[in-house]
PDB file with SEQRES, HELIX, SHEET and CRYST1 records, atoms N, CA, C and O in Angstrom:
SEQRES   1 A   87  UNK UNK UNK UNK UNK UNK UNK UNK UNK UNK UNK UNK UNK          
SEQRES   2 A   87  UNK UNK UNK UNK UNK UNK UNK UNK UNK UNK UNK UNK UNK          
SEQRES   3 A   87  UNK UNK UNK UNK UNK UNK UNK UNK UNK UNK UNK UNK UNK          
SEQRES   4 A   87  UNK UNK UNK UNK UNK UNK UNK UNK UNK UNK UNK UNK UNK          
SEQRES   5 A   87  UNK UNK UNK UNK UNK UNK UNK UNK UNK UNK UNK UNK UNK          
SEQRES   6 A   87  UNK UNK UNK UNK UNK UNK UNK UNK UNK UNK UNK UNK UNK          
SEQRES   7 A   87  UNK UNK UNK UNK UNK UNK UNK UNK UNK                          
HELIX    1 AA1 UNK A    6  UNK A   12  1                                   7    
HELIX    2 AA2 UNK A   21  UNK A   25  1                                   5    
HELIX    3 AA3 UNK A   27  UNK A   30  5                                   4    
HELIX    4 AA4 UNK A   37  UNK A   46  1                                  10    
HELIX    5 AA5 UNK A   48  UNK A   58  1                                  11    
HELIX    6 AA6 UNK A   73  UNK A   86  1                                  14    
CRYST1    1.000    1.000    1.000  90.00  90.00  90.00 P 1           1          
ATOM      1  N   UNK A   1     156.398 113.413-102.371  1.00  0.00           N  
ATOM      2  CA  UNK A   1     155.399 113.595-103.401  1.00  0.00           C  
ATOM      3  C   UNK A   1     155.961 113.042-104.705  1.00  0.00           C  
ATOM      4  O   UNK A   1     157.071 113.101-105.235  1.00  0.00           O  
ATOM      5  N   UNK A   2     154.601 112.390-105.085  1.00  0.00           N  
ATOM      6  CA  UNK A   2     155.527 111.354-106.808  1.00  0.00           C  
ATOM      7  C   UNK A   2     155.189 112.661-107.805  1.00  0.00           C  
ATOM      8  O   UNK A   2     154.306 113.437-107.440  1.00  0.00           O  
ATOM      9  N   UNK A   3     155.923 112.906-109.106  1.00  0.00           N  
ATOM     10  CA  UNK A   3     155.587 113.021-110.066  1.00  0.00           C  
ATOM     11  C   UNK A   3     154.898 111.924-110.535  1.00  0.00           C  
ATOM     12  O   UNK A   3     155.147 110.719-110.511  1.00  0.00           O  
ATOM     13  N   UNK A   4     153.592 112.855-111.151  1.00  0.00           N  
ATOM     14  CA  UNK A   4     152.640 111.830-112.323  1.00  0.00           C  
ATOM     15  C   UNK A   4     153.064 111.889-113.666  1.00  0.00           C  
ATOM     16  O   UNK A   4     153.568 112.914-114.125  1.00  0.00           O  
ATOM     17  N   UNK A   5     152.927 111.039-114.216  1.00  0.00           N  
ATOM     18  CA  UNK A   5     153.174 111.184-115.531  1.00  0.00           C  
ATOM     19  C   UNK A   5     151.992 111.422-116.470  1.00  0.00           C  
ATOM     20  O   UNK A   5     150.917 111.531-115.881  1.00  0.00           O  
ATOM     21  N   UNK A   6     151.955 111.524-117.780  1.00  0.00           N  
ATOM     22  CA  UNK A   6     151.196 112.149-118.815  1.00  0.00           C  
ATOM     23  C   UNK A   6     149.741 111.062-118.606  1.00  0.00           C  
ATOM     24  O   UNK A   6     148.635 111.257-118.102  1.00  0.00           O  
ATOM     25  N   UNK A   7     150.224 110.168-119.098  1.00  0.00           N  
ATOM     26  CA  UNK A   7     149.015 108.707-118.778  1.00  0.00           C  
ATOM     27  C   UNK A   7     148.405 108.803-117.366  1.00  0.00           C  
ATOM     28  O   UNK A   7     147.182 108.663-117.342  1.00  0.00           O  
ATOM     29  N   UNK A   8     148.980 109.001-116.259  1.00  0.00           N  
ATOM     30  CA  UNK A   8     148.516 109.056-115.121  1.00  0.00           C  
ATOM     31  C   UNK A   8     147.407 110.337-114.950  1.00  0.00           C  
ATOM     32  O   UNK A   8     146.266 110.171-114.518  1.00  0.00           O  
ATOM     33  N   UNK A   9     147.991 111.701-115.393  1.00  0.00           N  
ATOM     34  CA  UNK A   9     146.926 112.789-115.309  1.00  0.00           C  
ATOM     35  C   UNK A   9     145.784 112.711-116.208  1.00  0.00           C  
ATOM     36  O   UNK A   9     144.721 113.308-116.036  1.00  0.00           O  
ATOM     37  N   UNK A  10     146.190 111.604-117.597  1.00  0.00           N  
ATOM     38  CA  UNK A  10     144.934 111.593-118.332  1.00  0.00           C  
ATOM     39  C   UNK A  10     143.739 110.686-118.047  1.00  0.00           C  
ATOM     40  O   UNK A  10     142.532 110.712-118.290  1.00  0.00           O  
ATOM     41  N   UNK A  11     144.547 109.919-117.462  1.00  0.00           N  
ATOM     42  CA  UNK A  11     143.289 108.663-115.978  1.00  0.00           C  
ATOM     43  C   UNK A  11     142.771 109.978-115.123  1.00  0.00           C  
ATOM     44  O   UNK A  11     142.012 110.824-115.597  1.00  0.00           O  
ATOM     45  N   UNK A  12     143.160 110.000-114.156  1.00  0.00           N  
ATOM     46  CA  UNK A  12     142.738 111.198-113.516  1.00  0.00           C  
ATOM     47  C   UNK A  12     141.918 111.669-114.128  1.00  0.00           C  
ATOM     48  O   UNK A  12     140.981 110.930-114.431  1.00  0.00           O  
ATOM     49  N   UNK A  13     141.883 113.262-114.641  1.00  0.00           N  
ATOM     50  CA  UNK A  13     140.900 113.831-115.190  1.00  0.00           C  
ATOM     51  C   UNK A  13     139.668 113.191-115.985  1.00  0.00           C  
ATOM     52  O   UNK A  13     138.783 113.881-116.490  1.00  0.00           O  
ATOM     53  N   UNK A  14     139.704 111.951-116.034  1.00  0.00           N  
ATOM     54  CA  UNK A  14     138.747 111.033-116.866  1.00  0.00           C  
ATOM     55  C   UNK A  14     137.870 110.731-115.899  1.00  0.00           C  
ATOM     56  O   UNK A  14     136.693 110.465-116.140  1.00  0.00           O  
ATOM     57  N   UNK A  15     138.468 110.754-114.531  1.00  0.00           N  
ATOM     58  CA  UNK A  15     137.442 110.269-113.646  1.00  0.00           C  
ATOM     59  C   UNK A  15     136.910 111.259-112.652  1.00  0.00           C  
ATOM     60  O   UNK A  15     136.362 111.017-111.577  1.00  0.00           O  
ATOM     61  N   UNK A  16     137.213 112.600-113.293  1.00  0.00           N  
ATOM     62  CA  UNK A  16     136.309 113.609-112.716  1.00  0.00           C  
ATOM     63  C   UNK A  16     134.929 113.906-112.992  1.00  0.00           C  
ATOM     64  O   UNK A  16     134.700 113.832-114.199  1.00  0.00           O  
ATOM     65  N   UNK A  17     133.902 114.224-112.274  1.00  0.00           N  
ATOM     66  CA  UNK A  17     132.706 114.204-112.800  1.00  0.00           C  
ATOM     67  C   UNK A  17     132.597 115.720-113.730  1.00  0.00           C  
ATOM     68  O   UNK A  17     133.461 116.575-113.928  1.00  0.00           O  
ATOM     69  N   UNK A  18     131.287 115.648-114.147  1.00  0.00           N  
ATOM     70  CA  UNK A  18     131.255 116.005-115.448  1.00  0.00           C  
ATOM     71  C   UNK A  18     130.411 117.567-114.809  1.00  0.00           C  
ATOM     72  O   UNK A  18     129.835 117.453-113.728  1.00  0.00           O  
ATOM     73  N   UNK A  19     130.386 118.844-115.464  1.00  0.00           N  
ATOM     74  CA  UNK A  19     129.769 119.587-114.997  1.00  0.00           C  
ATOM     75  C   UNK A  19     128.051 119.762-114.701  1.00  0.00           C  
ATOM     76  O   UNK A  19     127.610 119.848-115.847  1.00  0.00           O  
ATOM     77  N   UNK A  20     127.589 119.800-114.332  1.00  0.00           N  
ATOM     78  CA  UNK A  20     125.939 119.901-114.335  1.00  0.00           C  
ATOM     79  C   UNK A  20     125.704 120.564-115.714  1.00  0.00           C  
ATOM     80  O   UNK A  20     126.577 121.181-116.323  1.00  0.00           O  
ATOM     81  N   UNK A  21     124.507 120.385-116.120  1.00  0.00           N  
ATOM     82  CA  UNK A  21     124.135 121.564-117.705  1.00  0.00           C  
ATOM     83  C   UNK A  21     123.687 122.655-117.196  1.00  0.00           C  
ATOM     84  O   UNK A  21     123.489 123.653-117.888  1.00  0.00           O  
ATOM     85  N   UNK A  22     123.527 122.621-116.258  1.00  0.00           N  
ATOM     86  CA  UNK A  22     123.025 124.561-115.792  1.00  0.00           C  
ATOM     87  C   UNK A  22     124.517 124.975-115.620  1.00  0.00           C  
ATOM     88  O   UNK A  22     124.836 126.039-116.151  1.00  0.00           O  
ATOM     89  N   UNK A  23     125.465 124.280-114.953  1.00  0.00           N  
ATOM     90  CA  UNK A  23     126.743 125.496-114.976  1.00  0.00           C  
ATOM     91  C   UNK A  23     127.038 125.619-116.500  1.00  0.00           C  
ATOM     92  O   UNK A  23     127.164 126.601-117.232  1.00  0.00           O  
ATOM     93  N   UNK A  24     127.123 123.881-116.785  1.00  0.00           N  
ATOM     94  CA  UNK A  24     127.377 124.549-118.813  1.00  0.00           C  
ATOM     95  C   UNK A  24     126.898 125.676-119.317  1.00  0.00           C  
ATOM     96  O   UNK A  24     127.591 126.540-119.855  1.00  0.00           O  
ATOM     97  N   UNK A  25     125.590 125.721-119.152  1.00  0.00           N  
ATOM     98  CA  UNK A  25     125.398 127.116-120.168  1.00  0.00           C  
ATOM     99  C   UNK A  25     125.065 128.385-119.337  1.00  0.00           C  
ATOM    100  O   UNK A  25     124.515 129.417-119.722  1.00  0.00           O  
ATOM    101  N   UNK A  26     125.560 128.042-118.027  1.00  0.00           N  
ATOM    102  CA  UNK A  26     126.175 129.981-117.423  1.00  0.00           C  
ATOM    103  C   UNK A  26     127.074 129.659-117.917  1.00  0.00           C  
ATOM    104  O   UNK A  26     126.957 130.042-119.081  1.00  0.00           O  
ATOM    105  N   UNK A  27     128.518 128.868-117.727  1.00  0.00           N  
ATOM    106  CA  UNK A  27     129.617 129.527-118.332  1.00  0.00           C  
ATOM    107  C   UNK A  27     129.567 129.622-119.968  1.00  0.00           C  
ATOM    108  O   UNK A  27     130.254 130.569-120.352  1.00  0.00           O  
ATOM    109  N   UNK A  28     129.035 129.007-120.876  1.00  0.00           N  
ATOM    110  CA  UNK A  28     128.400 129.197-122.429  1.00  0.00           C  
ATOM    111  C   UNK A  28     127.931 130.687-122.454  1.00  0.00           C  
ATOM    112  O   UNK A  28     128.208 131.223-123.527  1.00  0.00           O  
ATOM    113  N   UNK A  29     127.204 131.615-121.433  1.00  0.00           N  
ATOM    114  CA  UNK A  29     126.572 132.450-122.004  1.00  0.00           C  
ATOM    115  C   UNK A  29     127.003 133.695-121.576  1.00  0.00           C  
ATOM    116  O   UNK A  29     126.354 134.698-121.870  1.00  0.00           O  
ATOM    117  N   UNK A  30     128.061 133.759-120.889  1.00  0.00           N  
ATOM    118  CA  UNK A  30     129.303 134.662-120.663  1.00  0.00           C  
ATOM    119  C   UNK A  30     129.905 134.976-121.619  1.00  0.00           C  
ATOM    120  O   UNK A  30     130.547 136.021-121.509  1.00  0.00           O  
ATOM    121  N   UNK A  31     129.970 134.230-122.961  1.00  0.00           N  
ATOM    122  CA  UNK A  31     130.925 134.800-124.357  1.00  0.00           C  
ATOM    123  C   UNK A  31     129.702 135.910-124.783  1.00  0.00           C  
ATOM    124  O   UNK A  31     129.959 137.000-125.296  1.00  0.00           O  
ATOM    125  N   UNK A  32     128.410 135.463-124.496  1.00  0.00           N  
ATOM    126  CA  UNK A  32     127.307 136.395-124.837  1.00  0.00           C  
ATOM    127  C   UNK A  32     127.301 137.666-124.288  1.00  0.00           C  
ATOM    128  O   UNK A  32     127.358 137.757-123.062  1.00  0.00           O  
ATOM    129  N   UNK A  33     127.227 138.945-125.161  1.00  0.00           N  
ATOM    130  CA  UNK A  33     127.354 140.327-125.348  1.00  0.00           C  
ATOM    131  C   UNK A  33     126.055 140.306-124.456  1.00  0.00           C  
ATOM    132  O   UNK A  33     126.175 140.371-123.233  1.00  0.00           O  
ATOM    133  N   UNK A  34     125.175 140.243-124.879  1.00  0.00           N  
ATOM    134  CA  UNK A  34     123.665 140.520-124.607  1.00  0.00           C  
ATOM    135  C   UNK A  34     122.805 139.811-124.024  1.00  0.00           C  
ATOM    136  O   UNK A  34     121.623 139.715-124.354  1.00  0.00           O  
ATOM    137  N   UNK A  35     123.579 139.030-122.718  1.00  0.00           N  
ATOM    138  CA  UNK A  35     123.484 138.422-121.397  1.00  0.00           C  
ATOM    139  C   UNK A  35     122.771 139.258-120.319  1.00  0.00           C  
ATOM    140  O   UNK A  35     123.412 140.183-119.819  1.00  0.00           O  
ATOM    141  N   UNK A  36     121.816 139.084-120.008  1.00  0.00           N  
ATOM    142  CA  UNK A  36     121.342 140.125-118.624  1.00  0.00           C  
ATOM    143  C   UNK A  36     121.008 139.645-117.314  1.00  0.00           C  
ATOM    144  O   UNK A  36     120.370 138.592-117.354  1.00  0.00           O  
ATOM    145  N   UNK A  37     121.206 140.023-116.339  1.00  0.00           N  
ATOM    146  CA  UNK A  37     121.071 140.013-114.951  1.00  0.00           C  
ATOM    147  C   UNK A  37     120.391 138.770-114.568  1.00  0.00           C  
ATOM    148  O   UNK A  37     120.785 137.899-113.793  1.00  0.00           O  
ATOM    149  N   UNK A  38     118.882 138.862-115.505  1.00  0.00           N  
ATOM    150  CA  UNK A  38     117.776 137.609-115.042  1.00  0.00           C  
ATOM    151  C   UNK A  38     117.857 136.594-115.794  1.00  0.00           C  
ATOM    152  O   UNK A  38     117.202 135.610-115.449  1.00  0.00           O  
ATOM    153  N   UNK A  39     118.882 136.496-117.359  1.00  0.00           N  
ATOM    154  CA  UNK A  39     118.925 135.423-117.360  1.00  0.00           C  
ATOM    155  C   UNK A  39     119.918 134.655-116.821  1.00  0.00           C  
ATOM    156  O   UNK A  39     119.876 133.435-116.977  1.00  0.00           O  
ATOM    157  N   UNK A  40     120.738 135.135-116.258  1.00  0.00           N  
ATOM    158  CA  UNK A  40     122.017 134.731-115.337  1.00  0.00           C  
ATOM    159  C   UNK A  40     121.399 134.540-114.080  1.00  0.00           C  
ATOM    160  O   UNK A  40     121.860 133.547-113.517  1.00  0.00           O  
ATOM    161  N   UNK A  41     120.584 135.087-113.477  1.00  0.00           N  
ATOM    162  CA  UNK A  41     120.024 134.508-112.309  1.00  0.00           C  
ATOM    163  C   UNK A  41     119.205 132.774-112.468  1.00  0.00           C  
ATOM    164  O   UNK A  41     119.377 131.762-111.789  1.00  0.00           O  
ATOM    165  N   UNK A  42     118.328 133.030-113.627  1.00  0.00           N  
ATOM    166  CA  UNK A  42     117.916 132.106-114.323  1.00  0.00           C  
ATOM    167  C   UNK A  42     118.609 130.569-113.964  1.00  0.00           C  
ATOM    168  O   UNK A  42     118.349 129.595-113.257  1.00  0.00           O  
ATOM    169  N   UNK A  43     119.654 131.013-114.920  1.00  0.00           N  
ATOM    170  CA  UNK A  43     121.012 129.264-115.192  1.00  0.00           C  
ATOM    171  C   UNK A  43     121.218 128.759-113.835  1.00  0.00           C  
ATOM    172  O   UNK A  43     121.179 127.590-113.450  1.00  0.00           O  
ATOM    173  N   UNK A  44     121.537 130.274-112.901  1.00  0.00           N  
ATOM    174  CA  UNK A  44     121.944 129.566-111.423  1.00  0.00           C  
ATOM    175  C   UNK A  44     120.954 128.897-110.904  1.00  0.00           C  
ATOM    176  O   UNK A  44     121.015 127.716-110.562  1.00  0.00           O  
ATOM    177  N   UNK A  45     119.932 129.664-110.814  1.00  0.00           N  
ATOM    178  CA  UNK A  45     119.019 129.032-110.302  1.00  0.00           C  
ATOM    179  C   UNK A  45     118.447 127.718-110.340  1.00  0.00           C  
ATOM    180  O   UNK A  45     117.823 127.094-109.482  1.00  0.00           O  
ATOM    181  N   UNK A  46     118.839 127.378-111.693  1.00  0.00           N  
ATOM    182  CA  UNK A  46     118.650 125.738-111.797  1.00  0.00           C  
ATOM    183  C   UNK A  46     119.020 124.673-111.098  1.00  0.00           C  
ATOM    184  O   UNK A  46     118.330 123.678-110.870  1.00  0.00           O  
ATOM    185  N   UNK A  47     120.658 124.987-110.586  1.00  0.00           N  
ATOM    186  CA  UNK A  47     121.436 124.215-109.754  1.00  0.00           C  
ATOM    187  C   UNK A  47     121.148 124.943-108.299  1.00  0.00           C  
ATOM    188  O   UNK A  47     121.251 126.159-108.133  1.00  0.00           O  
ATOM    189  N   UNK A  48     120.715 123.862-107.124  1.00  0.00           N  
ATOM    190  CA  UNK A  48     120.461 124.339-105.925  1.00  0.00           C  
ATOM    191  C   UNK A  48     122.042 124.576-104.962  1.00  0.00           C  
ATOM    192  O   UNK A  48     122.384 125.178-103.944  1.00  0.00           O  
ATOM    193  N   UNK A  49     122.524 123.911-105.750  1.00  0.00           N  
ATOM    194  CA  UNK A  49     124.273 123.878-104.785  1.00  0.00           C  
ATOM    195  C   UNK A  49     124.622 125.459-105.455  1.00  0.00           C  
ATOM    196  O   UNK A  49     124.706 126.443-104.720  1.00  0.00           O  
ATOM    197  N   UNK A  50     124.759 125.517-106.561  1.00  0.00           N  
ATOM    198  CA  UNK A  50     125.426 126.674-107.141  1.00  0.00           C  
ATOM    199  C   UNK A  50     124.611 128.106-106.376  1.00  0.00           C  
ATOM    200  O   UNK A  50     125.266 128.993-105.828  1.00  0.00           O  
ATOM    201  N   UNK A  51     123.097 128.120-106.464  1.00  0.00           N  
ATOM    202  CA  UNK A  51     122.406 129.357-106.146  1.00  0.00           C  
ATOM    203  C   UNK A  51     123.228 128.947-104.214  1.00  0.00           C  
ATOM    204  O   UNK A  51     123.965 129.850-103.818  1.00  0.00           O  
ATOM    205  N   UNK A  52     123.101 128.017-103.467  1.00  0.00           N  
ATOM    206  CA  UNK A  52     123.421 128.424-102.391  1.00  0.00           C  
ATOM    207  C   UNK A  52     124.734 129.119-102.228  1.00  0.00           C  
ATOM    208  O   UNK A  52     124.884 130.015-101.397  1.00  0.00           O  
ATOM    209  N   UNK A  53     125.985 128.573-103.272  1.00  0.00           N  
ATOM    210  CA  UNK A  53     127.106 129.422-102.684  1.00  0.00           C  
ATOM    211  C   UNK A  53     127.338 130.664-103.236  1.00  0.00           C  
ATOM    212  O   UNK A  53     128.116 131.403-102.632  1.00  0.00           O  
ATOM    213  N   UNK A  54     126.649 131.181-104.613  1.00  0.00           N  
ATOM    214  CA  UNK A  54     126.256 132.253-104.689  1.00  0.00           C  
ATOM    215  C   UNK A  54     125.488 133.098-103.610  1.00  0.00           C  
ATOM    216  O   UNK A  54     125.902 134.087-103.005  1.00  0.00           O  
ATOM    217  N   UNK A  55     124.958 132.826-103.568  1.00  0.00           N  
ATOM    218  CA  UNK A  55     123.994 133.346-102.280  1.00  0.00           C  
ATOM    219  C   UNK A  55     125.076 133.805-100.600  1.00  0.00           C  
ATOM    220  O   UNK A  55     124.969 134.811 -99.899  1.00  0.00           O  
ATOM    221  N   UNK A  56     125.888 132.787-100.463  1.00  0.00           N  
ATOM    222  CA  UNK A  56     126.376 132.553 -99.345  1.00  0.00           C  
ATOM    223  C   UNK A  56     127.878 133.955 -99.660  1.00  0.00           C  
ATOM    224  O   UNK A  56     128.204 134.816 -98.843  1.00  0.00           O  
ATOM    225  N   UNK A  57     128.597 133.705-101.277  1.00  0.00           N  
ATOM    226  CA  UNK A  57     129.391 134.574-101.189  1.00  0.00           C  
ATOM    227  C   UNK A  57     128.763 136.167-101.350  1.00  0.00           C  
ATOM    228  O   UNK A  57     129.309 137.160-100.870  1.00  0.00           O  
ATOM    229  N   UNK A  58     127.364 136.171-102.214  1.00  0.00           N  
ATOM    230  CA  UNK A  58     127.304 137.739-101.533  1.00  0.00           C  
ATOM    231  C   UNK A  58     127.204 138.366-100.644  1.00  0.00           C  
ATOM    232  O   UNK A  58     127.434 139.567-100.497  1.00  0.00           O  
ATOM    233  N   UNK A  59     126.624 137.142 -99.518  1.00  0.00           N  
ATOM    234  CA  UNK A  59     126.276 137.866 -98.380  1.00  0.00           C  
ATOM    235  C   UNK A  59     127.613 137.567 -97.605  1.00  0.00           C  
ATOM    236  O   UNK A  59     127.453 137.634 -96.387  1.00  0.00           O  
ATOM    237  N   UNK A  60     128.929 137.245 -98.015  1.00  0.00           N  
ATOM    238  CA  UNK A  60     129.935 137.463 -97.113  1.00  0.00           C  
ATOM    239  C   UNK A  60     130.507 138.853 -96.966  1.00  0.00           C  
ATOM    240  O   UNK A  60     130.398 139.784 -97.764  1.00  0.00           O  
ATOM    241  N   UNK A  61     131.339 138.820 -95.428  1.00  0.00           N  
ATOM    242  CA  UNK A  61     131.444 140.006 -95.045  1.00  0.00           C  
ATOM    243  C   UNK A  61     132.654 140.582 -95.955  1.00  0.00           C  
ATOM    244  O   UNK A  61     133.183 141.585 -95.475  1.00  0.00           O  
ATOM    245  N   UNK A  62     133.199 140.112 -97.218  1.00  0.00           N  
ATOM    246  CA  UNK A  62     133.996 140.652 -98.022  1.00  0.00           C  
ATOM    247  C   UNK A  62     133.199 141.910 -98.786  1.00  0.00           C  
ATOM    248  O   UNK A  62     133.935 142.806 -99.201  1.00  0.00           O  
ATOM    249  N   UNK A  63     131.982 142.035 -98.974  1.00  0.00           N  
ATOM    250  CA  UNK A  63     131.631 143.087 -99.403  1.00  0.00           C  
ATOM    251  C   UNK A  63     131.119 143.802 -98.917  1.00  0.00           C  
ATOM    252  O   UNK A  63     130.993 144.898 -99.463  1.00  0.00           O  
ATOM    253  N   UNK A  64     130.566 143.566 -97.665  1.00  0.00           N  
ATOM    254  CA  UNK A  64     130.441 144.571 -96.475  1.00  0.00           C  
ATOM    255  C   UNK A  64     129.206 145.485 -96.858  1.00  0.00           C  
ATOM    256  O   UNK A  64     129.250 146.681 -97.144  1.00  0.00           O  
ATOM    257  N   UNK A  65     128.173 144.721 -96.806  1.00  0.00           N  
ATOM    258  CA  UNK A  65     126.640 144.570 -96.991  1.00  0.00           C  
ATOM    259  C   UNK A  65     126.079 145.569 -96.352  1.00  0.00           C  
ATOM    260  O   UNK A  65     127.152 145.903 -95.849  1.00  0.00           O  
ATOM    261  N   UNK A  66     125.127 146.568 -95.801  1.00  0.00           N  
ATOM    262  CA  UNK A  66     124.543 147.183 -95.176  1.00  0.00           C  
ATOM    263  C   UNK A  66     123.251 145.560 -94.698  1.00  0.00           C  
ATOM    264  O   UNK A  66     123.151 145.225 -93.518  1.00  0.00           O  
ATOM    265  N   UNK A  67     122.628 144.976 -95.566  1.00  0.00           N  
ATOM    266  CA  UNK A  67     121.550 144.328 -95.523  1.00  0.00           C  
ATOM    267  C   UNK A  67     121.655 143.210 -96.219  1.00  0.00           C  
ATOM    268  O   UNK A  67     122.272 143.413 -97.264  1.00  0.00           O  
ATOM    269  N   UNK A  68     121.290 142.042 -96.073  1.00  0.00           N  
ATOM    270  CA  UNK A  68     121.028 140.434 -96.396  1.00  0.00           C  
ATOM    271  C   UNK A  68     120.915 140.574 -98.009  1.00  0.00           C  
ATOM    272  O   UNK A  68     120.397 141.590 -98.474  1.00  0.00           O  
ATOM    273  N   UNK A  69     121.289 139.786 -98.662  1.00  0.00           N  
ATOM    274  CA  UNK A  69     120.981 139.639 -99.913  1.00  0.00           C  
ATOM    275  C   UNK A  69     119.958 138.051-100.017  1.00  0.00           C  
ATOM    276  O   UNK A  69     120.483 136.989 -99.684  1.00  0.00           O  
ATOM    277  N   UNK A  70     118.447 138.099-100.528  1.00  0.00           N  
ATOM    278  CA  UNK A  70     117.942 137.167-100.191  1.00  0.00           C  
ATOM    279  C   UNK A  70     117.298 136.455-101.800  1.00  0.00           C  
ATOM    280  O   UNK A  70     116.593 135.450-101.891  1.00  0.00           O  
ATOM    281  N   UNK A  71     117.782 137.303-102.914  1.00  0.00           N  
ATOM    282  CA  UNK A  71     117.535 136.618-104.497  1.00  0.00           C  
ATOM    283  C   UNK A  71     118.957 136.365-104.730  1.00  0.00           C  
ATOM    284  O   UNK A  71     120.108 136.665-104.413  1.00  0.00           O  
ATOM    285  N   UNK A  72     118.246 135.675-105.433  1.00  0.00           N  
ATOM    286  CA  UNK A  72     119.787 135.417-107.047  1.00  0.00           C  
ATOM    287  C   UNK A  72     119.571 136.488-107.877  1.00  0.00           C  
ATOM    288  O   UNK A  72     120.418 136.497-108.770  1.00  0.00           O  
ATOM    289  N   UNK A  73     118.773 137.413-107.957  1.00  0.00           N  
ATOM    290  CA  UNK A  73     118.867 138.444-108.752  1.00  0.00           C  
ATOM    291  C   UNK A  73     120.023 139.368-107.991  1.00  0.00           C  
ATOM    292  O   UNK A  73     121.186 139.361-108.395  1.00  0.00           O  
ATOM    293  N   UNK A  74     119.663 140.038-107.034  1.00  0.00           N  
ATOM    294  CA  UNK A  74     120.515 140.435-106.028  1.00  0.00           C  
ATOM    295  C   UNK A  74     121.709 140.374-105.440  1.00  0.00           C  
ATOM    296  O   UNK A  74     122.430 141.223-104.915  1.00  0.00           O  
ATOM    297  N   UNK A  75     121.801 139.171-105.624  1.00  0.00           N  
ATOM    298  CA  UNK A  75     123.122 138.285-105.741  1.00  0.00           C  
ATOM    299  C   UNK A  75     124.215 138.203-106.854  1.00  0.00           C  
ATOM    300  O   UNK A  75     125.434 138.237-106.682  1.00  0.00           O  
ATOM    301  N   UNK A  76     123.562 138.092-107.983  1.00  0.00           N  
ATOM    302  CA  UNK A  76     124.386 138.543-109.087  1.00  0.00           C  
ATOM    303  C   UNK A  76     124.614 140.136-109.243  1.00  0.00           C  
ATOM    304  O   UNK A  76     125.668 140.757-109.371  1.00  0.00           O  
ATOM    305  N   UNK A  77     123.432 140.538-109.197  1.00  0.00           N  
ATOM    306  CA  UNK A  77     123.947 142.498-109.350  1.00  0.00           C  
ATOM    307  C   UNK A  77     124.891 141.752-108.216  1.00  0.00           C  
ATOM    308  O   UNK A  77     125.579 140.841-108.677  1.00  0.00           O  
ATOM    309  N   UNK A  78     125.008 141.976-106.961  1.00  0.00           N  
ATOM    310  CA  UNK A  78     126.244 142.751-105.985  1.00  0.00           C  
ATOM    311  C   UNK A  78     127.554 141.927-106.946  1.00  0.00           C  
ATOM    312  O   UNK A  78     128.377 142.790-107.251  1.00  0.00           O  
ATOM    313  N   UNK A  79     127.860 140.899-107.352  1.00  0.00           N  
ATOM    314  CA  UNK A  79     128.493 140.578-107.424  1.00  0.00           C  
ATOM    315  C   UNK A  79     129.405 140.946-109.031  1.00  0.00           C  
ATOM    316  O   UNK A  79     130.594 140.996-109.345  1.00  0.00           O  
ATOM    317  N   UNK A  80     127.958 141.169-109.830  1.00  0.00           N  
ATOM    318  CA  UNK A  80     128.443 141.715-111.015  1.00  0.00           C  
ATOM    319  C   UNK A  80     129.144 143.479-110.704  1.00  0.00           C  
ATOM    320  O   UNK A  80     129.849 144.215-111.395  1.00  0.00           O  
ATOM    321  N   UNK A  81     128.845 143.549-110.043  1.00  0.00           N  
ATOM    322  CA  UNK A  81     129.151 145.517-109.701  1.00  0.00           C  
ATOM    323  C   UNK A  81     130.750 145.307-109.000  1.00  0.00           C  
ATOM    324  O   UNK A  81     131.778 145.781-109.484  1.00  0.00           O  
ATOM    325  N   UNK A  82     130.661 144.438-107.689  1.00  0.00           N  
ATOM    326  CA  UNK A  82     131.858 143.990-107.196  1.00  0.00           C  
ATOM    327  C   UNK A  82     133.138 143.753-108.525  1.00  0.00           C  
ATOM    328  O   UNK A  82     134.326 144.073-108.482  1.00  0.00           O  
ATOM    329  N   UNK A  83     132.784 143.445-109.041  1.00  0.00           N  
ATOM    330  CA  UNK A  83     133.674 142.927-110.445  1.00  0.00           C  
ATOM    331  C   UNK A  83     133.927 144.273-111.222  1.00  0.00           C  
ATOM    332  O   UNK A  83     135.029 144.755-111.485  1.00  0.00           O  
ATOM    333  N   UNK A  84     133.232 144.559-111.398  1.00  0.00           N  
ATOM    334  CA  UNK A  84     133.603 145.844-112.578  1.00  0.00           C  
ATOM    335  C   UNK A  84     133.953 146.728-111.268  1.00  0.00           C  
ATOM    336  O   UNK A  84     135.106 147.055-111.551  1.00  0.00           O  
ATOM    337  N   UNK A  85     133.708 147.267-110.125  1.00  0.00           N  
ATOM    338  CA  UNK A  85     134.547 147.914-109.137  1.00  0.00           C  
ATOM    339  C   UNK A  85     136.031 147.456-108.976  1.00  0.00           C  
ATOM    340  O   UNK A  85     136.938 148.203-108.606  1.00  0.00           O  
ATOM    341  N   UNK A  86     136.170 146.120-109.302  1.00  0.00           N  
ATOM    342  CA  UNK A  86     137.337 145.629-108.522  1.00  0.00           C  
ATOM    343  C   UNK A  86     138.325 146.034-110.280  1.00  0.00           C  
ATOM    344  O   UNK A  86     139.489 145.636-110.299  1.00  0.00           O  
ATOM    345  N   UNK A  87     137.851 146.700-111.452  1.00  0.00           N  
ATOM    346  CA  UNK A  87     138.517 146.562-113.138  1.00  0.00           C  
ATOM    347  C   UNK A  87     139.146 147.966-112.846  1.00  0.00           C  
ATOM    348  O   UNK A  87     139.826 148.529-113.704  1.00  0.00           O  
TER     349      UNK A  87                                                      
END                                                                             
């Protein structure tokens, strides 16, 4: 394995693509106090890749579901609760 150098990682990262604007402003609206459930379902929802792996990690068997989670509303509660359970 080579070491890269400084110039080399700054090529690199130049040619990573750029985030979608729906993840931009979910992660933008996380500094926000007074963020709620639906408008966070909202942002995801914009991006169809993002709502699927949302979707896909609530309903994994890491949280050990009684029943399907089938919104992004739903999806964020389990996952927002998972989080403050796991503080």
């Amino acid at each position: 394995m080579t070491m890269l150098n400084r110039e080399q990682v700054t090529a690199r990262l130049k040619q990573l693509p750029s985030l979608p604007s729906a993840v931009s402003d979910l992660l933008a609206s996380f500094s926000n106090e007074d963020v709620d459930v639906e408008q966070i379902a909202r942002q995801i929802a914009r991006d169809q890749g993002l709502t699927a792996r949302v979707l896909r990690v609530a309903n994994s068997s890491f949280y050990g579901l009684q029943s399907k989670v089938g919104t992004i509303n739903e999806a964020v509660v389990v996952l927002v609760f998972a989080q403050y359970a796991a503080w």
